[in-house]
Backbone as a chain_set.jsonl record, in Angstrom:
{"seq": "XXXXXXXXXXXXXXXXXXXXXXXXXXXXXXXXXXXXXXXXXXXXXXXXXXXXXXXXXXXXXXXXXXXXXXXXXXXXXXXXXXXXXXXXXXXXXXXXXXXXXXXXXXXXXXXXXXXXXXXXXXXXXXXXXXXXXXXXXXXXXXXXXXXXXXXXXXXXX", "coords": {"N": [[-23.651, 196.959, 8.47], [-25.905, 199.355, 8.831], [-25.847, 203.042, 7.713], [-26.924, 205.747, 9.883], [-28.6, 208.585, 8.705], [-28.211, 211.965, 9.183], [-28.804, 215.424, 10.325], [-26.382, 217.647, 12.092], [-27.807, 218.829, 13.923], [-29.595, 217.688, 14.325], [-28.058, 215.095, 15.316], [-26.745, 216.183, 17.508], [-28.605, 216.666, 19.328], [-29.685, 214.119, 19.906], [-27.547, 213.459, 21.014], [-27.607, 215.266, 23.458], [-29.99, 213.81, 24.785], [-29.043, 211.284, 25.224], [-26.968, 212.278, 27.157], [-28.813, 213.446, 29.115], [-29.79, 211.091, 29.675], [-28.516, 209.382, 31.126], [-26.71, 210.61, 32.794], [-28.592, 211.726, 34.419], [-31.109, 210.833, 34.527], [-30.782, 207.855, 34.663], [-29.086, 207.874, 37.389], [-31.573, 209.368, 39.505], [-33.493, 207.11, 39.137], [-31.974, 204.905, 40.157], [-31.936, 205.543, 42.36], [-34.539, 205.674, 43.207], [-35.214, 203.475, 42.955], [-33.579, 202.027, 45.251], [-34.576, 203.187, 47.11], [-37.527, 202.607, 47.53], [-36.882, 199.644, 48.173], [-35.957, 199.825, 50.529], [-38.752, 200.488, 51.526], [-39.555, 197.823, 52.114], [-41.074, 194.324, 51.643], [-40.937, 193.406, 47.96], [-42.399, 192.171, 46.43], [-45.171, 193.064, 46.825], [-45.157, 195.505, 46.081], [-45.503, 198.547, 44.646], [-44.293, 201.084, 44.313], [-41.589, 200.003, 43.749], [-41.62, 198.014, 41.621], [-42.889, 199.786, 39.305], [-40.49, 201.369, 39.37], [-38.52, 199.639, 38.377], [-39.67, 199.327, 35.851], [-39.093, 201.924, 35.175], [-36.541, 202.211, 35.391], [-35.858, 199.795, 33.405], [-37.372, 200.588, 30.537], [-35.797, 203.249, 30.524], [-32.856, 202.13, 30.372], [-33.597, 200.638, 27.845], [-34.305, 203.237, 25.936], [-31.646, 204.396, 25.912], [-29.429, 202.383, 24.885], [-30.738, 202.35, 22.285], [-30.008, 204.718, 21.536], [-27.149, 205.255, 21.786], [-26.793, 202.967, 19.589], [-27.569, 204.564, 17.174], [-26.638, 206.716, 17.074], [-23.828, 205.846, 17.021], [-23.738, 204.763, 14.783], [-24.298, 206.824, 12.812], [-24.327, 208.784, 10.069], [-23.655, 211.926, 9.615], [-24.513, 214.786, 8.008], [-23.496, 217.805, 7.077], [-25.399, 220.304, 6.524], [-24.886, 222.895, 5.821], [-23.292, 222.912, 3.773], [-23.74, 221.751, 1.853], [-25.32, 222.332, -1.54], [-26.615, 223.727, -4.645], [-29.321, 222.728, -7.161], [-31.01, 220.381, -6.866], [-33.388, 218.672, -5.357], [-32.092, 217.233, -2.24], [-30.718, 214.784, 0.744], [-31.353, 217.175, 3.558], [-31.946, 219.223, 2.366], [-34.188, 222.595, 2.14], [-37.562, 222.847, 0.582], [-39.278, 224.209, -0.951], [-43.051, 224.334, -1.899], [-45.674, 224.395, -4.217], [-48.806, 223.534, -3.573], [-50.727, 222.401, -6.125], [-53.309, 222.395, -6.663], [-54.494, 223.304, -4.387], [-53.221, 226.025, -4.044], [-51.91, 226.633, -2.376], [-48.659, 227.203, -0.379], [-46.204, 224.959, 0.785], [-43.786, 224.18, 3.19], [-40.281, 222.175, 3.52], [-38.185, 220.548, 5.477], [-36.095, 218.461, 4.241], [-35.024, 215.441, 6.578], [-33.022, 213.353, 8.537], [-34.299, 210.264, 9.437], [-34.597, 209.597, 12.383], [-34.879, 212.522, 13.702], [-37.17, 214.184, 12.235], [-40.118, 216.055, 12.206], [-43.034, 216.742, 12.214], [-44.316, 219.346, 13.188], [-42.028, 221.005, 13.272], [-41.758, 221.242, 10.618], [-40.091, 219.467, 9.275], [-39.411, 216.415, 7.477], [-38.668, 212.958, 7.408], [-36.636, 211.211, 5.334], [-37.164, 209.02, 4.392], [-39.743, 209.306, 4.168], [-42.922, 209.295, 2.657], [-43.343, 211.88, 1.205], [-40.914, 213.293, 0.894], [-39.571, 210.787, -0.817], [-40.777, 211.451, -3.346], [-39.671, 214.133, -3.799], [-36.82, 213.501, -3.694], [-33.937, 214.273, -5.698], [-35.626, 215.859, -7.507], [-35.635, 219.097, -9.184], [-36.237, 222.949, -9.203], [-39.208, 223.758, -10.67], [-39.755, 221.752, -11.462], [-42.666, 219.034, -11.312], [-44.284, 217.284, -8.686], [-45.928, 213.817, -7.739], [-47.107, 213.494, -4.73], [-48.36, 210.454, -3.386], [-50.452, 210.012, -0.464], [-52.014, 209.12, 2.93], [-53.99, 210.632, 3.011], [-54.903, 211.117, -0.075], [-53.766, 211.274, -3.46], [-51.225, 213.959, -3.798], [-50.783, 216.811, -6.079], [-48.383, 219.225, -6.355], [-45.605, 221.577, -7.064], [-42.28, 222.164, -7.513], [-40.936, 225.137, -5.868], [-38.858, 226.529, -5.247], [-35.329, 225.586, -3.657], [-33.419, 225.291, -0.897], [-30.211, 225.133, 0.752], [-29.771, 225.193, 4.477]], "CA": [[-24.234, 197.902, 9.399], [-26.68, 200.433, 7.973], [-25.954, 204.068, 8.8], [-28.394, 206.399, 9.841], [-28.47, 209.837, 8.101], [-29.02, 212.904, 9.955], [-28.204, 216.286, 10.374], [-25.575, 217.579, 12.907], [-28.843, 219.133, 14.738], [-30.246, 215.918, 15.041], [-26.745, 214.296, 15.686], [-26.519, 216.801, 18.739], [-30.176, 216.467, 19.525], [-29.283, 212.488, 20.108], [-26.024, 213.159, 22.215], [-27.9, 215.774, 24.34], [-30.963, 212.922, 25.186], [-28.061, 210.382, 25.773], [-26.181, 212.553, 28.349], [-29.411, 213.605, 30.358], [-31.067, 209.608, 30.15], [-27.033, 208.603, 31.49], [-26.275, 211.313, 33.951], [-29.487, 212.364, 34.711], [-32.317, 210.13, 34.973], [-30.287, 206.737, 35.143], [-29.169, 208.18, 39.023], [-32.393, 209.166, 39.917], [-34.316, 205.313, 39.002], [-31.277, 203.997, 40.943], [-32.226, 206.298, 43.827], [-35.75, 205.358, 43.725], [-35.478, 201.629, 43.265], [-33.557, 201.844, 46.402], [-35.879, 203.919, 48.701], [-38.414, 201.571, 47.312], [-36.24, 198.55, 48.495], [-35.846, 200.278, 52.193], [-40.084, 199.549, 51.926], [-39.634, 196.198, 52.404], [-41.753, 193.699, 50.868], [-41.264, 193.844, 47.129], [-43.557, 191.876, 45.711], [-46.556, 193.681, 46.072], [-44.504, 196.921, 46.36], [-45.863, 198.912, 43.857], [-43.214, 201.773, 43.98], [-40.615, 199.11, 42.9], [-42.026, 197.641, 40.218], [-42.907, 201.114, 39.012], [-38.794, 202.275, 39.34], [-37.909, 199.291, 37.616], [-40.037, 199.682, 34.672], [-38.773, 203.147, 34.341], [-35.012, 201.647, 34.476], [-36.173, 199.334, 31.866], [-37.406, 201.744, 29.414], [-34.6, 203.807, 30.276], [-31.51, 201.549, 29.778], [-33.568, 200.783, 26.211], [-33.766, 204.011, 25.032], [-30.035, 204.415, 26.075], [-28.816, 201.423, 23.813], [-31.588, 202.922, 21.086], [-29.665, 206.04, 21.337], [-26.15, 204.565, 21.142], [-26.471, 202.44, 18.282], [-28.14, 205.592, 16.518], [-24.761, 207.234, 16.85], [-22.409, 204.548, 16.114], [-24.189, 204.056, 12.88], [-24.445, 208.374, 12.31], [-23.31, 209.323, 8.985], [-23.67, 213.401, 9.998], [-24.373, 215.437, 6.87], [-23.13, 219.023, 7.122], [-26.169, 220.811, 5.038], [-24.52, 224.191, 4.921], [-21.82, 222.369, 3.045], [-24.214, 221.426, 0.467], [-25.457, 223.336, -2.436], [-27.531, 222.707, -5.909], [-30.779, 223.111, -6.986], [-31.538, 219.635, -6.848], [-33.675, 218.261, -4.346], [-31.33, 215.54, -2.142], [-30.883, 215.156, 1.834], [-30.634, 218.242, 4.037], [-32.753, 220.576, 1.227], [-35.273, 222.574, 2.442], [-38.06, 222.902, -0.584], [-40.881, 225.564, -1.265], [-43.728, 223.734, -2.757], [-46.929, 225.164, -4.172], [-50.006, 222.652, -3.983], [-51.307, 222.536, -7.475], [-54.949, 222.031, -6.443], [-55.078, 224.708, -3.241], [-52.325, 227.205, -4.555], [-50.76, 226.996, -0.909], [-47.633, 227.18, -0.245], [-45.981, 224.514, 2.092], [-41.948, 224.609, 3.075], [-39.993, 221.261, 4.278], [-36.722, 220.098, 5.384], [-35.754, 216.469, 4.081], [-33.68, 215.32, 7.589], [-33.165, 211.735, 8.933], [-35.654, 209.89, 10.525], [-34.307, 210.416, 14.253], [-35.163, 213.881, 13.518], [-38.121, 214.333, 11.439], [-40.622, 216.435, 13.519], [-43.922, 217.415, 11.169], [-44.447, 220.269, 13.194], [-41.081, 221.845, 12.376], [-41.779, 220.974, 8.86], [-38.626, 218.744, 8.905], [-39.87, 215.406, 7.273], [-38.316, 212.137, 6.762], [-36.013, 211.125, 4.594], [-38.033, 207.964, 4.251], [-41.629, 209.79, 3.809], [-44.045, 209.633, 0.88], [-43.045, 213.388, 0.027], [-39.05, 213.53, 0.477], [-39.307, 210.031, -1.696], [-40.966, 211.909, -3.961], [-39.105, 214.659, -3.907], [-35.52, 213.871, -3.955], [-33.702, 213.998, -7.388], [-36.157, 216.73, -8.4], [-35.154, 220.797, -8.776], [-37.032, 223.55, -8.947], [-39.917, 223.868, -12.023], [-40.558, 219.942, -11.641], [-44.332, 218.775, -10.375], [-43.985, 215.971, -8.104], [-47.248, 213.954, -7.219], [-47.007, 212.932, -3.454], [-49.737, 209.452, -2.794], [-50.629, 210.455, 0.573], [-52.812, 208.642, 2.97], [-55.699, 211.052, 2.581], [-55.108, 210.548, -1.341], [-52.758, 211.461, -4.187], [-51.402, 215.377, -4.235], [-49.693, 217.494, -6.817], [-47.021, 219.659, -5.753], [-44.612, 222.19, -7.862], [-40.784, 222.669, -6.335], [-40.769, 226.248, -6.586], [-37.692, 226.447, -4.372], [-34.703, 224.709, -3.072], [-32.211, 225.933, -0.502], [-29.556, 224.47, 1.639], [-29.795, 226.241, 5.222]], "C": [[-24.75, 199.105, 8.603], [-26.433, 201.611, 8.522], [-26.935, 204.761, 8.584], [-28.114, 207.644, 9.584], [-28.864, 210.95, 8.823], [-27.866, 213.974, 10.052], [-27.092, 216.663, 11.203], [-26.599, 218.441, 14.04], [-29.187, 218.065, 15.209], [-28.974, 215.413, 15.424], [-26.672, 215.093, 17.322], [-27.983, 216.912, 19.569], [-30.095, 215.113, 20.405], [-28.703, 212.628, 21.083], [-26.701, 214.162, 23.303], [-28.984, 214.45, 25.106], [-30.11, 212.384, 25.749], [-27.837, 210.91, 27.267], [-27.27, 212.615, 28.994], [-30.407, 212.229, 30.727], [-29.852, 209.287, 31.234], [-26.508, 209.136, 32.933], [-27.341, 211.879, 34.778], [-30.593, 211.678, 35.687], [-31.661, 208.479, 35.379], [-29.915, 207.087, 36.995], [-30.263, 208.263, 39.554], [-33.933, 207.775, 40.257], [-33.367, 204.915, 40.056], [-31.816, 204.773, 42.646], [-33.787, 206.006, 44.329], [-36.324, 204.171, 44.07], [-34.678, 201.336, 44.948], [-34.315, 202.699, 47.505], [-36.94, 203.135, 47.991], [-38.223, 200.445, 48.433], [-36.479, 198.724, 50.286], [-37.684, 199.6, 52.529], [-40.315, 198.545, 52.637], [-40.18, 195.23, 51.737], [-41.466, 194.1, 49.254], [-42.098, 192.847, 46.226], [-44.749, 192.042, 45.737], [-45.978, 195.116, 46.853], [-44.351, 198.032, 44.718], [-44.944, 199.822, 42.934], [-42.022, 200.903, 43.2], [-41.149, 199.299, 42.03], [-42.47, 199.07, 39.184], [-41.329, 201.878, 38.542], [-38.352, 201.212, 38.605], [-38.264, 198.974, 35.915], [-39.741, 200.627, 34.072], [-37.321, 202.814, 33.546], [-35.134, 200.762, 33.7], [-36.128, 200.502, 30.791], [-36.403, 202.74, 29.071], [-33.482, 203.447, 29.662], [-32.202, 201.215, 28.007], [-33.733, 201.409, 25.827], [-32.083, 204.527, 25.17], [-29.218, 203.654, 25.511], [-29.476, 201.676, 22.576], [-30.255, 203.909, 20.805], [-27.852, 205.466, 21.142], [-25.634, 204.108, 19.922], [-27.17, 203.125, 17.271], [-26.657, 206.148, 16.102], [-23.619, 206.746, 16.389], [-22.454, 204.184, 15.224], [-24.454, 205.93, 12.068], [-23.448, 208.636, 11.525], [-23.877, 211.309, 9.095], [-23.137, 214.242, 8.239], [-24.293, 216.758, 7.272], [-24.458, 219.727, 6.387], [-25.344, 222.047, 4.731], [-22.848, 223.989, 4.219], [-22.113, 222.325, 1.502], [-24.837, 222.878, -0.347], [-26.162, 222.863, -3.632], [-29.058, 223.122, -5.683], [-31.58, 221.647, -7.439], [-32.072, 218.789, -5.591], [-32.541, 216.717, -3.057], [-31.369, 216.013, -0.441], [-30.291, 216.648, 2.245], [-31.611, 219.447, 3.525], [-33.969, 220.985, 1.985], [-35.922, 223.088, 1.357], [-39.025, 223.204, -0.335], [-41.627, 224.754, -2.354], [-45.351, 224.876, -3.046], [-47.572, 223.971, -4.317], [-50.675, 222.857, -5.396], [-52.725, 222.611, -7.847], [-55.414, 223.331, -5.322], [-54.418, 225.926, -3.532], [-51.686, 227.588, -3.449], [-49.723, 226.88, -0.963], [-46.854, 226.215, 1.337], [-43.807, 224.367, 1.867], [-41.613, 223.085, 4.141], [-38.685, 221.105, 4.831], [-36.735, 218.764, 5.459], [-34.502, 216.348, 5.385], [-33.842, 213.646, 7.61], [-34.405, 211.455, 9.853], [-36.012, 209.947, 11.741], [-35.212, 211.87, 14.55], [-36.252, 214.725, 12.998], [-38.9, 214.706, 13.136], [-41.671, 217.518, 12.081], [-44.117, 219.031, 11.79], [-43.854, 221.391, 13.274], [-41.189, 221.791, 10.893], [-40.484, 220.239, 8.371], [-39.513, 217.391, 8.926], [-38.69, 214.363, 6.898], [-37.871, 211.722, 5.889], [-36.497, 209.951, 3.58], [-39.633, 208.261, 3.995], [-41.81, 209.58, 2.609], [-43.115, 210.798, 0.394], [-41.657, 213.152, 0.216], [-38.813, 212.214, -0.573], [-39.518, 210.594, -3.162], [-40.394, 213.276, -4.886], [-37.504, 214.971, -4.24], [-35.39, 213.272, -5.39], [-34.43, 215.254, -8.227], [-35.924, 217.788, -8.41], [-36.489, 221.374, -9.214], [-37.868, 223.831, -10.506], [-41.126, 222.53, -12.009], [-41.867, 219.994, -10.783], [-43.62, 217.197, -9.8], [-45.757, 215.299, -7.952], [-47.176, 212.891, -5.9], [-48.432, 211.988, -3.262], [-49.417, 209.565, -0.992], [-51.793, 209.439, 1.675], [-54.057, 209.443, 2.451], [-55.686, 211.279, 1.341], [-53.747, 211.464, -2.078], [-52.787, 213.785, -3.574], [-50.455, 215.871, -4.935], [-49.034, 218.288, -6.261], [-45.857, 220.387, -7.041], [-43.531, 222.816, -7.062], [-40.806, 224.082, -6.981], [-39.041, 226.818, -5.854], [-36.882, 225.497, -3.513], [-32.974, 225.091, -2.691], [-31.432, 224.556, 0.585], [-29.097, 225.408, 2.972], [-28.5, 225.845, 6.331]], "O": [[-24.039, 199.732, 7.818], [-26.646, 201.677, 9.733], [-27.713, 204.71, 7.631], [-27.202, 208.047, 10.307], [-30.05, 210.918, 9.153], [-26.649, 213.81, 9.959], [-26.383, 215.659, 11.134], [-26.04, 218.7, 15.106], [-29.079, 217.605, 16.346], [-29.188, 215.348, 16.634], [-26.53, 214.337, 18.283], [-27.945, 217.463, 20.669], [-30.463, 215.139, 21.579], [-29.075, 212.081, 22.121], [-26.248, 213.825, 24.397], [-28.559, 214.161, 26.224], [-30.021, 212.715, 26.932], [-28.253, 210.365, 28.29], [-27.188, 211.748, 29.864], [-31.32, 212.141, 31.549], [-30.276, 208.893, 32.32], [-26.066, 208.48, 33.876], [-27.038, 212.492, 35.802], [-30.881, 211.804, 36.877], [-32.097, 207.947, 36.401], [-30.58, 206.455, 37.816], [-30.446, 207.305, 40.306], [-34.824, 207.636, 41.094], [-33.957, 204.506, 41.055], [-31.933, 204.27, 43.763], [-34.181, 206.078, 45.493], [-37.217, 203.794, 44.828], [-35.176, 200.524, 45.727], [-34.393, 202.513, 48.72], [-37.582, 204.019, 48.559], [-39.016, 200.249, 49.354], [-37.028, 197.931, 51.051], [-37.977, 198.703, 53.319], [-41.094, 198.389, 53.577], [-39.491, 195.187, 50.718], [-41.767, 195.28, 49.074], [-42.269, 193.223, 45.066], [-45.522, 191.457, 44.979], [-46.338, 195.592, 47.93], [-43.376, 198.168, 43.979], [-44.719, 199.747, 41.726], [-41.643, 201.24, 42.078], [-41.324, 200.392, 41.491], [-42.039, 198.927, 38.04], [-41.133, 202.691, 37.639], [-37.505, 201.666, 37.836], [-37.506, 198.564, 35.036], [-39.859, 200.72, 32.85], [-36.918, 202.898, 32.385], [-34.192, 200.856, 32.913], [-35.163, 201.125, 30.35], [-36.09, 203.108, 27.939], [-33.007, 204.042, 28.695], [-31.498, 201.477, 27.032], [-33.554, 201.107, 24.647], [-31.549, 205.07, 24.202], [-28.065, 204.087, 25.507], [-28.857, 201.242, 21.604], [-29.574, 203.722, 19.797], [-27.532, 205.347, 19.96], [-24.628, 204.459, 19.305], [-27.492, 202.403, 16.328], [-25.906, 205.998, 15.138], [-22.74, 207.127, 15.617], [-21.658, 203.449, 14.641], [-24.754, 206.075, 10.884], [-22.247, 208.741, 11.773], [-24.691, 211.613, 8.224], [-22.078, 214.281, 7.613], [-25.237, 217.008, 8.022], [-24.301, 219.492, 5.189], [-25.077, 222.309, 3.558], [-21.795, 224.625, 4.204], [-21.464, 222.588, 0.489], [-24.834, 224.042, 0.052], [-26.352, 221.65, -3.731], [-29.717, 223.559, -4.74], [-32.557, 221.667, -8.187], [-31.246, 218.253, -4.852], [-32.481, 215.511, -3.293], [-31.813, 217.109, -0.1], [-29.333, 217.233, 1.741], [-31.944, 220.414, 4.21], [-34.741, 220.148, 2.453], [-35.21, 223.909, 0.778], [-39.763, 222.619, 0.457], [-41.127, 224.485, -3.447], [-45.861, 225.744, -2.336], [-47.077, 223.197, -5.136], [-51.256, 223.941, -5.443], [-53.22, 222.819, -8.955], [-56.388, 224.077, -5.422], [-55.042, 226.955, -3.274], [-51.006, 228.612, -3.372], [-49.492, 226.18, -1.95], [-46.905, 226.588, 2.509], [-42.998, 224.43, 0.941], [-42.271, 222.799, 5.141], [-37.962, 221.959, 4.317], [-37.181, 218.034, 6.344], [-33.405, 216.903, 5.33], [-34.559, 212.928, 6.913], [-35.127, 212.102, 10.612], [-37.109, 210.195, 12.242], [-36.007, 212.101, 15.462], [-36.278, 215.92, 13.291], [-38.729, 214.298, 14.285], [-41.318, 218.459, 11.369], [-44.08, 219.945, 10.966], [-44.396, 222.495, 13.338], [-40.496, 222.498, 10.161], [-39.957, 220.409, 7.271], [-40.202, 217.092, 9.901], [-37.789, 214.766, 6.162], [-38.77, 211.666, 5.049], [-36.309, 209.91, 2.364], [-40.493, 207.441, 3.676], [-41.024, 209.657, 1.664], [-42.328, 210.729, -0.55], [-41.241, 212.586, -0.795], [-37.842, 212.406, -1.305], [-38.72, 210.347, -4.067], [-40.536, 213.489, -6.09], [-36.988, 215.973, -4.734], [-36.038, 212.445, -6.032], [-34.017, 215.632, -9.323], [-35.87, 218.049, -7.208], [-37.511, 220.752, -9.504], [-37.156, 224.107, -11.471], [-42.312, 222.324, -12.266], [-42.098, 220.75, -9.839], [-42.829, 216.389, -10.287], [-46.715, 216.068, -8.027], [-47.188, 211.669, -6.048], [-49.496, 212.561, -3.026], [-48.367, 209.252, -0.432], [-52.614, 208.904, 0.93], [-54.914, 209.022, 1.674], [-56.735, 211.891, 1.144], [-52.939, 212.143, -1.443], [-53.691, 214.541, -3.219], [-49.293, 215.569, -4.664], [-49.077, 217.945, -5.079], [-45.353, 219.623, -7.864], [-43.67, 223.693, -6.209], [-40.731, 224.298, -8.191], [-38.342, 227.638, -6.449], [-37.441, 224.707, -2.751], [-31.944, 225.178, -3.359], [-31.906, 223.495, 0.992], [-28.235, 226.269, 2.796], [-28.199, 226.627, 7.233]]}, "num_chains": 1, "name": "protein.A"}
């Protein structure tokens, strides 16, 4: 059984979704598939088939989300420490070509959310990145093409 890596943000991120698919929205599908049912006819009863596609989708992200957890190895970051890139790190890069400055956090994949700047543990750049401290050039192959990259920083928040 493979576990899945992730912060205790994302770990509580997970268990909040869970409780409101479980207590939340699972009652309300059951409440709609039966006032559907009251309709009558369900085979060309649109509302049905509609409420039970939701409780589909529902009960499978609710066994998604389960066996997410039961396989959660929960990394503490403000436990960690080091100035070597590894999960959890968030890392100040300068582009070597634009002279920008971009900032990430390596999290698990549950969790990864580009427009927090929390990437994948599994991405191009955190592959690239972990193992390396601060000085090192990395060169991230990207789809829109190769890019250089210098760790100018690397904290644990």
């Amino acid at each position: 059984m493979e576990k899945v890596p992730m912060t205790s943000a994302g770990n509580k991120m997970l268990q909040e979704e869970l409780k409101q698919r479980t207590t939340v929205e699972r009652p309300s599908i059951v409440d709609a598939i039966a006032e559907a049912r009251a309709h009558g006819d369900l085979s060309e009863n649109a509302e049905y088939h509609a409420a039970k596609e939701a409780q589909g989708h529902n009960e499978g992200r609710i066994q998604e989300l389960e066996d997410k957890l039961s396989r959660a190895e929960v990394i503490d970051v403000s436990k960690l420490s080091g100035d070597v890139v590894k999960f959890g790190a968030t890392v100040s890069l300068i582009d070597e070509d634009t002279e920008e400055e971009k900032r990430y956090m390596i999290v698990g994949d549950v969790e990864s959310d580009v427009k927090q700047n929390k990437v994948s543990i599994s991405s191009p750049i955190s592959r690239a990145l972990i193992g390396k401290s601060v000085g090192d050039s990395v060169e991230v192959a990207a789809p829109g093409g190769a890019h250089s990259y210098e760790i100018v920083e690397v904290k644990f928040i």
